[in-house]
N, C-alpha and C positions, 0 to 999 in steps of 0.2 A: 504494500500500500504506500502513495506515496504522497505524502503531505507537507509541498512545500522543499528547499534544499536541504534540510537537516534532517526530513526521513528517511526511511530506511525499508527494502525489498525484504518482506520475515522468512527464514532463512525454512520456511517452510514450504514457499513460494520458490525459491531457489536454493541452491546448495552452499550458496556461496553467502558472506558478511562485504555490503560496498564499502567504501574508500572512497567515491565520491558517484556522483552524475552529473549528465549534463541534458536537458530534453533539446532534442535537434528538433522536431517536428512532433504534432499530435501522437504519430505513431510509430516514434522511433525515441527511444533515452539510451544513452550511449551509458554503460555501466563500467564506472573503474574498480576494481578489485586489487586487492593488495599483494595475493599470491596466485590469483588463478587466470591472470591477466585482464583484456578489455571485452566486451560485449556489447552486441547491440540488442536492444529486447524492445518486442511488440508488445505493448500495454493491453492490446487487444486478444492476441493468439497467446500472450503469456508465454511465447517463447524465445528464450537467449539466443545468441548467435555470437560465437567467437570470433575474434576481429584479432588481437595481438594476444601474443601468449606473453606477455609481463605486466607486472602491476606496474602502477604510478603514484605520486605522492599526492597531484593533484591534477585536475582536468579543468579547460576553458574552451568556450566555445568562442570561436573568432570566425566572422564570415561562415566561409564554406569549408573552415580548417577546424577539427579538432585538435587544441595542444595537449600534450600531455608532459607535463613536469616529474622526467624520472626521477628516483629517489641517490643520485648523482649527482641533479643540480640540472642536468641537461634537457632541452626541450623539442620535442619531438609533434613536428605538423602533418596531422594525418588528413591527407585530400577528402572530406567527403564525396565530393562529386566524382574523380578518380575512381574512389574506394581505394586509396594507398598511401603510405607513407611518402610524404615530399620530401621532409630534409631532418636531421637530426641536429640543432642547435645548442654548441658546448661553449661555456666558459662561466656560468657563475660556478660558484663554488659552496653553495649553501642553497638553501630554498627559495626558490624563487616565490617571490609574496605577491608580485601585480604583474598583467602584460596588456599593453595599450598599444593601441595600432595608431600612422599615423593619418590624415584626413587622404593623402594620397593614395593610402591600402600597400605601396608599398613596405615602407619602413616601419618598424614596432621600436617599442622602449620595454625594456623589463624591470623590473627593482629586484632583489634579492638581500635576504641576510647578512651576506657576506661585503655587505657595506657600498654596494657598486649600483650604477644605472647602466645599462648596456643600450647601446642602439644598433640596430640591424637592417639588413636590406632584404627582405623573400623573394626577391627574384635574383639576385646572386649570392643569397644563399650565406652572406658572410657579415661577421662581425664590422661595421661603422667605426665605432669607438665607445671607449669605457667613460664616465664620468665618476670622481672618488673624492668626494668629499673630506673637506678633513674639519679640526675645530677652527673658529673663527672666521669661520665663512669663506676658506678656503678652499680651492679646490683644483685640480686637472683633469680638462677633456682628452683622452689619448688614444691614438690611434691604432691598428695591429702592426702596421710601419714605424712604429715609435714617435711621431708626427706628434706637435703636445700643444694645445692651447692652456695657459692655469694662470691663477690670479698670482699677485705679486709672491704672496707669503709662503704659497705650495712648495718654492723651489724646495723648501728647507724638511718638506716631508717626504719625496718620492727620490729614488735611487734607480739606475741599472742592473740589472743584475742577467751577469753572460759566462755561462761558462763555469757557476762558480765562486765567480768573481762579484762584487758589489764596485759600483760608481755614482761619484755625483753626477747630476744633470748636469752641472753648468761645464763639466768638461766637454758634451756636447751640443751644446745649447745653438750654437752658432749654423748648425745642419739640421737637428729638430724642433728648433722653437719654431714652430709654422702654424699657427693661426690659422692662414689662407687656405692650406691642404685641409686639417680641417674641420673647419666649417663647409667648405668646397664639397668632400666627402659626405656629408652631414645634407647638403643642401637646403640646410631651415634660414639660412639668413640670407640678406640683401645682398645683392653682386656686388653693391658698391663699397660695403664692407668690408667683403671680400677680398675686392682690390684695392682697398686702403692699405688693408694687411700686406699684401704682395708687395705694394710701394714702398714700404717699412720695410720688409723683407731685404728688399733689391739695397735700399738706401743703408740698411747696414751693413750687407756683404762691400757695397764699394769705399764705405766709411775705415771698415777695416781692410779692404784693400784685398778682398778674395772677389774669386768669380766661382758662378754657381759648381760648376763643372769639375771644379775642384773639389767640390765635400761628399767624401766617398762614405760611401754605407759602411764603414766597419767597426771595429768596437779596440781597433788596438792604437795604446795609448805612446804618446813620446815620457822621456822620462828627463828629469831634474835631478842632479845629482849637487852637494854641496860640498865638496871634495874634503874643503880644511874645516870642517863644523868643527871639529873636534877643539880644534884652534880658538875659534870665536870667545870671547869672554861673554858672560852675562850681562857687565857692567864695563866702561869704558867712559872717559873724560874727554877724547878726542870725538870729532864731529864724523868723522866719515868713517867705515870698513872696506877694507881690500874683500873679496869671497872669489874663489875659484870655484865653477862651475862645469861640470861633465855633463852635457845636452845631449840624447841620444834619440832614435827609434829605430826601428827593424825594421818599417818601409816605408816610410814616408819624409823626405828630408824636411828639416829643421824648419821653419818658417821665423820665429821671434821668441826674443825673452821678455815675459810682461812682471814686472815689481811693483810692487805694491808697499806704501809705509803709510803706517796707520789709516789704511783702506784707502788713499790717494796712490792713483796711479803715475808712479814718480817720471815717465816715459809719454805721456800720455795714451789714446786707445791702440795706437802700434806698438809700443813696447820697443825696444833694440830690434832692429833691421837681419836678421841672417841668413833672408830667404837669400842672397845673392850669393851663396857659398856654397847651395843647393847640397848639402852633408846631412848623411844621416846621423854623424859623430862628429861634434863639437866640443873643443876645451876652450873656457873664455873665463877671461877675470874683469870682473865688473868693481867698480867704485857704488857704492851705498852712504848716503846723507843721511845725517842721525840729528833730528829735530830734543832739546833739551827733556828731560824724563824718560818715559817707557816709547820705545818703538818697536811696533810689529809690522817687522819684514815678512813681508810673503812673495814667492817665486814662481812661478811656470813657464813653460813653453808649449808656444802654439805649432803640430806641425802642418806643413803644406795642405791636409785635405780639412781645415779649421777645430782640430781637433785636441781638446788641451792636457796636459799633464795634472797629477796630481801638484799640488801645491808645497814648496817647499817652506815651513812657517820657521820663524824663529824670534826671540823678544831678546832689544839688549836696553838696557838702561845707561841713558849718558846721562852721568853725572855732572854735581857741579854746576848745573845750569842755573844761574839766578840772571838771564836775560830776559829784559822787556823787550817783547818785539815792539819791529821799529814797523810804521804804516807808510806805505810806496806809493801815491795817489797821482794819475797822469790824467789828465781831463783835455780834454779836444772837442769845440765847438765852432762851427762854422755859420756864420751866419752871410756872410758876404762871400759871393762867386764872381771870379773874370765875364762868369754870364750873367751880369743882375739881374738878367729875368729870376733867378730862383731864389735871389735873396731870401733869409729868412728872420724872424724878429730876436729872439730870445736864446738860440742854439750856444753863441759865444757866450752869455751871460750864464746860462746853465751851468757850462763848462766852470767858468771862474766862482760861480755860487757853492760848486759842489767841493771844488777843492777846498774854497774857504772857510766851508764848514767840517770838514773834516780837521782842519788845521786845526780845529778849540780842543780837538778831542784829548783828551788827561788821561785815556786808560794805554796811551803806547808812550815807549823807550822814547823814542820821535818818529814826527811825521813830517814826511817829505813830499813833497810836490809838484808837479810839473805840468805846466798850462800853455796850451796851443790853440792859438786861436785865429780865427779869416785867412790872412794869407800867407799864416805860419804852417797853416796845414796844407800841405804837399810831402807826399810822396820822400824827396829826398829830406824831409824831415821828422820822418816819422822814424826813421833810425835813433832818435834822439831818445824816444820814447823804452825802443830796445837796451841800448844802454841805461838808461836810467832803472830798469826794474833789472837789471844782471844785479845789480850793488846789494839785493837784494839775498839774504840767505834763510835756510829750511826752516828757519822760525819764523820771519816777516813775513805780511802779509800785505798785498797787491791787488790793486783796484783800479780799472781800465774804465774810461766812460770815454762813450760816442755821442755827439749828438748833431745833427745836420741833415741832409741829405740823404735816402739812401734810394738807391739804384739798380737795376736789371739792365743786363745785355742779352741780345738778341735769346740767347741758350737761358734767359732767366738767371745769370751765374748773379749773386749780391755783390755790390760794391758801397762801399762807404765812401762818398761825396767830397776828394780833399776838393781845396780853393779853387784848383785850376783844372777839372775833370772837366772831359768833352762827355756833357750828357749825353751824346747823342752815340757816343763809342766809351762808355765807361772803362773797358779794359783797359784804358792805354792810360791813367793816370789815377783811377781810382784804387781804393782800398779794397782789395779782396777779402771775403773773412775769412774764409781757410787758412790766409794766412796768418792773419791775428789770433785763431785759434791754434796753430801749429808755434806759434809765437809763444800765446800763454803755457803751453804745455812745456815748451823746454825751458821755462823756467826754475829754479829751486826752491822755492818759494813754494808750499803746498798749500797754501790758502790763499784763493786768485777770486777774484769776483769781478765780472764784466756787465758792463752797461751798456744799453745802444740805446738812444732813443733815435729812431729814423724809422723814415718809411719802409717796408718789408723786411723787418729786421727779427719778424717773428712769425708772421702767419701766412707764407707764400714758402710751397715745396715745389722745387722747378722738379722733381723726377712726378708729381701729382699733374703736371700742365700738360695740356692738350693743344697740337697746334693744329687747324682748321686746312 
C-alpha cells in the first residue's frame, strides 16, 4: 500500500523491504531495494519487474532519467525511454543529498556530504567543475584540467597533490589561475565577463613577460638551493648579505630569481633576468638589503614554462638600527605647454602644495624634496628625479606625484604630458609609464607610493580596446 513517499510495499505484497521509490506514471513506480536490486511494479497487475540487479542509496526522478545514487557516492542515469543505463557518474565521495538540473536540460549541479557542489554536462557525459567551499566565504570553482577560478583567501586552503607529492597553488598559479576557461566551461555567465577574464589573463602573461605557448601542463618543479645557509647568521649589524645560490631543473631552463623582503618584491614583478643563459643549472651570488629589525627573505625561481619553485624562507635580524627614515618626495606638475591650447589651471600648484605639505611632516629623520614644474618638465629632466630617489636607502620611503596631462598614442600606449610633448605623436617626448614603473621598482627603497593625477591614468586598458 502506498501512502505518500515515506510508505512502504508490506512485504507480504512483495518479498522484498524498499529503500526508496519513485512513481514515473499512474502505472509504473520504479522500486529501489537495498539488496535485491531495482524494479519496476504495476500498481495495477501487482507485478514487479526486475530492471538492475543492485541496490541504491537513493533514487530521483529527473525528466525521462531515473538516477540512482549508489551506495559509493556515484550516480547512475537510467534512460527511461531507452529502457537502459546512459552513463554512470563518479566523483563525490559521500552521499549525494540534492540533484538539480539546469533550465537548458543539459547540465545538473549535485550537493553531497563530502563538502562539494559538482556540475556536469549529460551529453558529454563529464565532470564541468567542482565548487569547495571553505570558512569565510571562501571558496574555489575547479576544473578536471586543474583550471581554478577562487576568491582571494582560498589560495591558502587548497594544495596539488601528484604523485604523492603535495604543492602550493601559487607555484602554478600563473598557467591555472583561469577564470575565463572556467566559467567558458560552465557556460552560466556573460561572454563579456568572460572576456574580461581573458584580457586579464593575456595582460598578465605579457606583464610578466611569458607567452601562452610557453606554460606547459606538467607538474615538475625548478628548485632553489641556498648553498652557504649554513653560513648566514640570525643577526647581523651590516645592511646587506652576500647568498650563493644553486638554480636548477631537469627540463625546463631557468627563467628568473624572484626575492622577496618583508613580502616586497625587492626586483620588482620580473625578479633577476636569467632566461638569456637559457640553463637548466645555474650558480649565482646575489647581494640582499636588510631594512633595520626583522627581515624575511624569501626566494624562488620561475622556470621557462611559468612554473615556480618552492620558496626559499629565511629571517635575519639587523641590528643596531635606531634610524629615522628619511621621506624622498618629487612632485611634477604641469600646467603650461609649448601648445597653450592645453594649458591647465592648478596641475603646477598641486605639485608645489603637495610637496609642501609633506615638508611639516615631524614623524621622519628628514624630508627631502624635489619640485618640477611647466617647463622644467621634459624628458631630459626627468633624470633628475632618478637621481634624487637613488640617495634613497631600504629604510626611506619615496613618493612620486604626476599631475598634468595625460595621453594615448595611436596603440592607446599612456604617456605623461612633459612641457614640450607633441600631442598629436606623444611617443616622441612624452613620459611612458612602464617606465616610471620599471623606475620605481629598481629602487631600494621598499616603501614607494605613486600619484598620477591625469587623464587615463586609471580606467583605460588598451589590450580591452577595440578598433573599428
Amino acid at each position: 500500500m502506498i501512502e505518500g513517499k515515506n510508505a512502504y510495499l508490506k512485504t507480504d505484497t512483495l518479498s522484498f523491504v524498499l529503500q526508496d521509490f519513485e512513481v514515473i506514471d499512474s502505472a509504473t513506480i520504479w522500486l529501489n531495494t537495498k539488496h535485491y536490486g531495482q524494479f519496476v511494479y504495476n500498481p495495477y497487475t501487482r507485478i514487479p519487474k526486475k530492471i538492475l540487479d543492485y541496490g541504491a542509496r537513493e533514487v530521483f526522478l529527473r525528466g525521462h532519467f531515473l538516477v540512482l545514487e549508489t551506495f559509493a557516492g556515484a550516480l547512475d542515469f537510467y534512460d527511461l525511454n531507452d529502457q537502459s543505463l546512459y552513463n554512470r557518474f563518479i566523483g563525490h565521495k559521500d552521499k549525494v543529498t540534492d540533484l538539480q538540473f539546469h533550465l537548458d536540460g543539459d547540465k545538473f549541479a549535485t550537493s553531497s556530504n563530502d563538502g562539494t557542489i559538482r556540475f556536469w554536462s549529460l551529453s558529454t557525459k563529464q565532470t564541468l567543475a567542482t565548487f569547495i567551499p571553505f570558512k569565510n566565504e571562501e571558496f574555489v570553482l575547479i576544473t578536471g584540467e586543474n583550471y581554478y577560478l577562487m576568491s582571494k583567501g582560498a589560495m591558502d586552503e587548497i594544495g596539488f597533490k601528484v604523485k604523492g607529492n603535495y604543492y602550493y597553488p601559487e607555484q602554478f598559479d600563473l598557467k591555472y589561475n583561469r577564470p575565463d576557461l572556467v566559467l567558458s566551461k560552465l557556460q552560466f555567465s556573460d561572454k563579456d565577463l568572460i572576456q574580461a577574464y581573458h584580457q586579464a589573463y593575456l595582460k598578465r602573461l605579457k606583464k610578466m613577460n611569458f607567452r601562452e605557448d610557453q606554460l606547459r601542463a606538467n607538474f615538475n618543479l625548478p628548485q632553489v638551493q641556498v648553498l652557504d645557509r649554513a653560513k648566514i647568521p640570525s643577526k647581523t649589524s651590516t645592511y646587506s648579505i652576500r647568498l650563493s645560490l644553486l638554480l636548477n631543473d631537469d627540463l625546463v631552463p631557468i627563467d628568473r630569481i624572484n626575492i622577496w623582503v618583508n613580502n616586497v618584491a625587492v626586483h620588482g614583478i620580473n625578479g633577476i633576468d636569467m632566461r638569456s643563459r637559457n640553463a637548466l643549472k645555474i650558480e649565482e651570488n646575489i647581494t640582499v638589503y636588510l631594512v633595520d629589525g626583522k627581515n624575511k627573505i624569501e626566494i624562488s625561481v620561475l622556470n621557462q614554462s611559468g612554473i615556480e619553485s618552492y620558496k626559499e624562507v629565511m629571517e635575519i635580524e639587523k641590528e643596531g638600527g635606531n634610524y629615522v627614515p628619511k621621506l624622498y618626495v618629487a612632485a611634477i606638475g604641469t600646467s603650461k605647454y609649448e601648445d597653450a591650447r592645453y594649458n591647465l589651471n592648478y596641475a603646477d600648484k598641486d605639485a608645489e602644495d603637495l610637496a609642501f605639505t609633506f615638508q611639516q611632516a615631524k614623524c621622519f629623520g628628514e624630508v627631502k624634496s624635489l619640485v618640477l614644474t611647466n617647463e622644467e618638465v621634459k624628458l631630459e629632466n626627468l633624470a633628475q628625479i632618478k637621481t634624487f630617489f637613488e640617495q634613497a636607502n631600504i629604510n626611506d620611503i619615496v613618493v612620486l606625484f604626476i599631475a598634468g596631462h595625460g595621453v594615448l598614442d595611436v596603440d592607446f600606449n599612456y604617456f605623461f604630458a612633459t612641457h614640450d610633448i607633441d600631442f598629436k605623436d606623444p611617443g616622441k617626448r612624452g613620459g611612458p609609464y612602464e617606465a616610471i614603473e620599471k623606475f620605481l621598482d629598481s629602487l631600494k627603497a621598499l616603501k614607494k607610493l605613486l600619484f598620477i593625477d591625469t587623464c587615463h591614468s586609471g580606467e583605460l586598458d588598451k589590450d580591452e580596446i577595440k578598433i573599428d
